[in-house]
N, C-alpha and C positions, 0 to 999 in steps of 0.2 A: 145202238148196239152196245153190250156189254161185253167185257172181257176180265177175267178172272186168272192170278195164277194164284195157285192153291201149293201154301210149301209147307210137308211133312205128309206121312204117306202111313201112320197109324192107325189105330180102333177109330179114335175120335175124328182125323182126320175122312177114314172110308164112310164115315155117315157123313159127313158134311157133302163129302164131292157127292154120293148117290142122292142126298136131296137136291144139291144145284143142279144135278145131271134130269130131276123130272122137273124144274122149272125153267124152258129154253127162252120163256117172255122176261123172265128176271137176267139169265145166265146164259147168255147167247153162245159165247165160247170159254171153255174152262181149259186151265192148262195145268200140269202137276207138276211139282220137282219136291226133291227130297236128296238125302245122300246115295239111298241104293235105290237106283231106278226099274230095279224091278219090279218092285213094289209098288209103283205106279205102274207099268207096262201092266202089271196084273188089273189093278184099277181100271184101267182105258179100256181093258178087255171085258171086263163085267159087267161098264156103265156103257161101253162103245163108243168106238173113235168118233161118233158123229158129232159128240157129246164131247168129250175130253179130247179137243184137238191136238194136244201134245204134250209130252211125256220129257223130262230132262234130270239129272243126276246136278246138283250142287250140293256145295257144304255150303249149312249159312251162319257157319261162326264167319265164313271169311265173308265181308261185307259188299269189297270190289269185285266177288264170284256171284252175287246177288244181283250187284247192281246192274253189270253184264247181261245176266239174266231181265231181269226186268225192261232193260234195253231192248231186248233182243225179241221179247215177249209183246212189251208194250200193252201190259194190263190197263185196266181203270184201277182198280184195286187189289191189293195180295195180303189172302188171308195167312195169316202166320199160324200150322198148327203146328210148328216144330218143337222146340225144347224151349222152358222160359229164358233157359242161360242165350238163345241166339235173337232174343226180342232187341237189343240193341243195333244186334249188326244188320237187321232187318228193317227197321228202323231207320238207320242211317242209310242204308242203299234206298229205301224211299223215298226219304228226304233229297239225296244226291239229283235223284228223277221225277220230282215232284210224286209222286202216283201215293195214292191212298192207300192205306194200312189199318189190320184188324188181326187181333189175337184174342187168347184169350185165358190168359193169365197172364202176371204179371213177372217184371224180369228179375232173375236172382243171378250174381255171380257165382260159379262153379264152384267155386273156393270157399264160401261160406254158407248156410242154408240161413238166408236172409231172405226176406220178403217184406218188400216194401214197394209203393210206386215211384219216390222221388228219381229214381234216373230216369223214369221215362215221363213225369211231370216235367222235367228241364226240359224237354224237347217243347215245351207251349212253344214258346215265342217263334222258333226257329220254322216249325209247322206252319203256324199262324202266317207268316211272312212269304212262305214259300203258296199258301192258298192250296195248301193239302190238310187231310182230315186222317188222325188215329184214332179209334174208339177200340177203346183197352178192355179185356175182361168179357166177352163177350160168348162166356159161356153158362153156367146152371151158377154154381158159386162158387166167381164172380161170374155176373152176368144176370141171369133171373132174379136171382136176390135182390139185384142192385133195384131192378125195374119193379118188382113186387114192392118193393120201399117207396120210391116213387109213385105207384098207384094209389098204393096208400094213404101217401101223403093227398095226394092229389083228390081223391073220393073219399075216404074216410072220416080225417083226422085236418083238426085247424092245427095242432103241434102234434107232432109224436115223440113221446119222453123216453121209450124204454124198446130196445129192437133186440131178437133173440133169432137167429138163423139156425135150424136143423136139417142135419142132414145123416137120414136112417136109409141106409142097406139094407134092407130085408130080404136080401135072396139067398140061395146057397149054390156055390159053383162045383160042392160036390169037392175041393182040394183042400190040401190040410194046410196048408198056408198056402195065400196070394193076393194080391193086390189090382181092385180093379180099371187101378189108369199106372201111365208111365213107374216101374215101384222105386227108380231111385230117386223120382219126384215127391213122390207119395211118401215115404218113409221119412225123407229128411223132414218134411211138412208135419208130419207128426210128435217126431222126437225129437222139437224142439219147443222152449217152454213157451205155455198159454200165454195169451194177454186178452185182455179187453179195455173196454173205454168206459171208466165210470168219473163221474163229479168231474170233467174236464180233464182228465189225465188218465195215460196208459199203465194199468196195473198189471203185473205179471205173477203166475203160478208157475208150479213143479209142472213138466209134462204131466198129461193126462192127470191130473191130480185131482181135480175136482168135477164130479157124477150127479147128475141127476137124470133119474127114472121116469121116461116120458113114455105118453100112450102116443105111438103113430097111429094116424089113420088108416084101415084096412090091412095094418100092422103088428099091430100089439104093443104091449109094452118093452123097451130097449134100455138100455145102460147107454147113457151117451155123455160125453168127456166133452170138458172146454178146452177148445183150442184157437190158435188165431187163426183168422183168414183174412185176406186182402181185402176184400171188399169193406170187410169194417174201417178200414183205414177212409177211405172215398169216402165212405156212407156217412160216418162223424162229423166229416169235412162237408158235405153238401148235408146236413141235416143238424144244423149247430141246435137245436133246439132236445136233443137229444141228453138223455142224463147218462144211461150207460146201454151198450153194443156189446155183444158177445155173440160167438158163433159155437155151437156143440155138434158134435160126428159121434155116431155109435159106432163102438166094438163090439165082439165076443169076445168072451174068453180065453178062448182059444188060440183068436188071432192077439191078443194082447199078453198069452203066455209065449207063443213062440217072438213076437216081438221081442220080450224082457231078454227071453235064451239071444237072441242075433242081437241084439245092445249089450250083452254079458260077456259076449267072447268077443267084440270090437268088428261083426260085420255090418253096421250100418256106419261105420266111420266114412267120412270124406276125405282124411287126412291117408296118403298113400304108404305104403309099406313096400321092401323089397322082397322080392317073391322071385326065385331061381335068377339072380340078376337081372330082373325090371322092377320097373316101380309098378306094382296097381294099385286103385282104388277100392277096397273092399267091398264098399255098396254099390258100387260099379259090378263086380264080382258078382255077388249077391243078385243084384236084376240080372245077369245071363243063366241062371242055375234058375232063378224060378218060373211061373208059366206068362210066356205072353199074354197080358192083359186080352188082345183080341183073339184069344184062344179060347174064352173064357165060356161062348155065347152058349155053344150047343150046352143043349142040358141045364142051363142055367136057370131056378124056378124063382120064384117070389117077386118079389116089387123094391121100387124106390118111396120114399117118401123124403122129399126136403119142400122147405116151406118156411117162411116169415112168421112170429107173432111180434106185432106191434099192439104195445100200449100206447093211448094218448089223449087226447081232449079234443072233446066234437064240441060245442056250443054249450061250452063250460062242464061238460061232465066227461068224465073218462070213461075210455072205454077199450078192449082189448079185439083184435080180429088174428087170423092165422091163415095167411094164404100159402097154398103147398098145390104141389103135382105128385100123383101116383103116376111111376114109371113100371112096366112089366116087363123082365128079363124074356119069358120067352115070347112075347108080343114083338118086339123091339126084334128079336134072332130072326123070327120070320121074316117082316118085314125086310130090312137091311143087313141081315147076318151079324148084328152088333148085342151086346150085352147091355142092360140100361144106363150102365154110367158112361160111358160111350156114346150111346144115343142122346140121354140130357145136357152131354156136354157137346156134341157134334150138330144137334140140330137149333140151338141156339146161334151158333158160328154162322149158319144158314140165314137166319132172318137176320142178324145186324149186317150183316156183307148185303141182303136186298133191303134192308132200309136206309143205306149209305147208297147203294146203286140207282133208288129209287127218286133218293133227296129227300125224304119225308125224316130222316136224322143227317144234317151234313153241313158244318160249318168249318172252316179252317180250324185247327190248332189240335189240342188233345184231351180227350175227353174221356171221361167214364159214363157207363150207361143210364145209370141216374140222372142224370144232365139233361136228359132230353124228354121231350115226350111219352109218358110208357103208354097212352092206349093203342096205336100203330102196332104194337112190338106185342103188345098182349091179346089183340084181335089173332095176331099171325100164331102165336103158341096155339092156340083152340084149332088151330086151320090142322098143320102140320105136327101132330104128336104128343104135342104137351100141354091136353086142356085143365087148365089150374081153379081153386074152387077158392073162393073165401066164407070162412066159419064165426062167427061172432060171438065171443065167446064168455062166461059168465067173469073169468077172470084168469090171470095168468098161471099156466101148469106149475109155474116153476117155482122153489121154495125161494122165501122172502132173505 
């Protein structure tokens, strides 16, 4: 028998519990906590109590409020879909109670819009020792990428030299600005400066400063901007054979004019201001004024498209592949009430939590999803939602 507490109670979080909630052979009893427990009450109510055995209210900045919980719970594992600022304290309460751990991004301090793995890579040893298992990133990207690299590796390619991650939005939610996951997340991840991995070392650009014009599949063509993401950090690291990694996200126009306006007057700052005798946070501010992401679903038209191309050498000649998943905004609303990036990030959370529950991914210490096996992981995507395709392609989109 399996047991699950699932902590954070959002968009990406209600697709994960509604897919564990239709697999009772993987996920025998599921449990929720969040800060506002209504938001789970409401959950248990849609999936049904038979299924979400119980509902609790924690903060999980505080770690010894966690840990209690987990005590008190007594999961196998606790998927972490809270904020990445509380991946530490989560962390640490699981460590305290041996019990397994799963997120899916990686931890940033509140204080700076930093993104990196090294604090939660420090935890190997400690994990290792304790004979508990974290596998980090375990969403679309990080997460699918990572395994899409891995497959790659593994069927394609004897080296792979050259890795390009996109990820196009092609829907319209119909608002004149919004963001479709957490946006004080989302924003700091943006408007701060590019980097990527070329010739051995991390090179950095201007935000969004460098464009190139791809064709998505069943998409069209997109304006899509370099930007960093985590996963390239992992992927470099487990794929030294690599020359350079870069990850690009499409904008519109639109949303990248009213960005420049909220960068122009200081409302995506982190740094607080006093405001009628308090301190806030202006991008703090900022995400309560705009629309909840899991508001987003009804009416929402068009697709996702994100996907890998890997350059590399099969038996001495190069060659280029692109594996991607089309997501459909209102395929995805039917289904689970979720918008697609919700969905590609919520049901990836699904299969690593049942291939840790399973053992067919599970060894002490901490891990990223590249590390393991990806056929397991990529039979379960075609099962549940996200059947992904690979394209062979004459050469790479992207200008030299």
């Amino acid at each position: 028998m399996s047991r699950v507490l699932i902590i954070g109670a959002g968009g990406v979080a209600a697709v994960t519990i509604k897919k564990c909630a239709r697999l009772p052979e993987y996920f025998d009893e599921i449990y929720l906590a969040s800060r506002t427990v209504s938001k789970c009450e409401a959950l248990q109510q849609e999936v049904g109590a038979d299924r979400v055995k119980g509902v609790f209210a924690v903060d999980a900045d505080d770690a010894k409020a966690v840990e209690a919980l987990i005590n008190d719970v007594k999961p196998d594992l606790v998927v972490n879909l809270a904020l990445p600022y509380q991946d530490l304290p989560i962390m640490d309460a699981c460590l305290a109670t041996k019990t397994d751990y799963l997120d899916t991004a990686n931890y940033e301090p509140k204080d700076v819009a930093k993104f990196e793995y090294s604090w939660q890579w420090a935890y190997q040893d400690k994990f290792k020792e304790a004979g508990i298992m974290a596998l980090l990133g375990s969403g679309f990207d990080p997460g699918v990428t990572n395994v899409y690299t891995a497959y790659a590796a593994k069927h394609y390619f004897d080296e792979i030299h050259y890795l390009d991650i996109v990820d196009c939005n092609g829907g319209d939610h119909g608002q004149a600005f919004a963001t479709n996951f957490n946006p004080e997340i989302n924003i700091r991840e943006i408007t701060q400066r590019g980097r990527f991995w070329e010739d051995g070392e991390w090179k950095e650009t201007d935000p969004l400063s460098v464009r190139e014009d791809l064709d998505y599949q069943n998409i069209g063509v997109r304006a899509s901007y370099l930007m960093f993401h985590e996963e390239l950090e992992s992927i470099v690291k487990h794929f030294p054979t690599l020359k350079r990694a870069r990850f690009w996200m499409t904008f519109g126009d639109a949303y990248l004019n009213h960005l420049r306006v909220l960068e122009g007057i200081g409302m995506t700052s982190i740094e607080p201001v006093e405001f009628q005798g308090q301190q806030i946070v202006p991008l703090e501010f900022l995400k309560a004024v705009l629309p909840n992401p899991g508001s987003l679903a009804e009416g929402y038209t068009g697709m996702t498209c994100i996907g890998t191309y890997i350059t590399g050498v099969k038996d001495g000649k190069e060659k280029t592949i692109f594996i991607y998943n089309n997501c459909d905004h209102a395929v995805c609303n039917e289904e689970v009430g979720a918008q697609a990036v919700s969905y590609t990030t919520g049901v990836p959370a699904m299969i690593g939590a049942m291939m840790m529950l399973q053992g067919k991914w599970h060894k002490p210490g901490v891990w990223n999803m590249e590390q393991f096996d990806p056929d397991p992981f990529m039979a379960e995507l075609n099962i549940h939602g996200l059947p992904w395709h690979v394209i062979e392609c004459d050469s790479s989109p992207f200008s030299k």
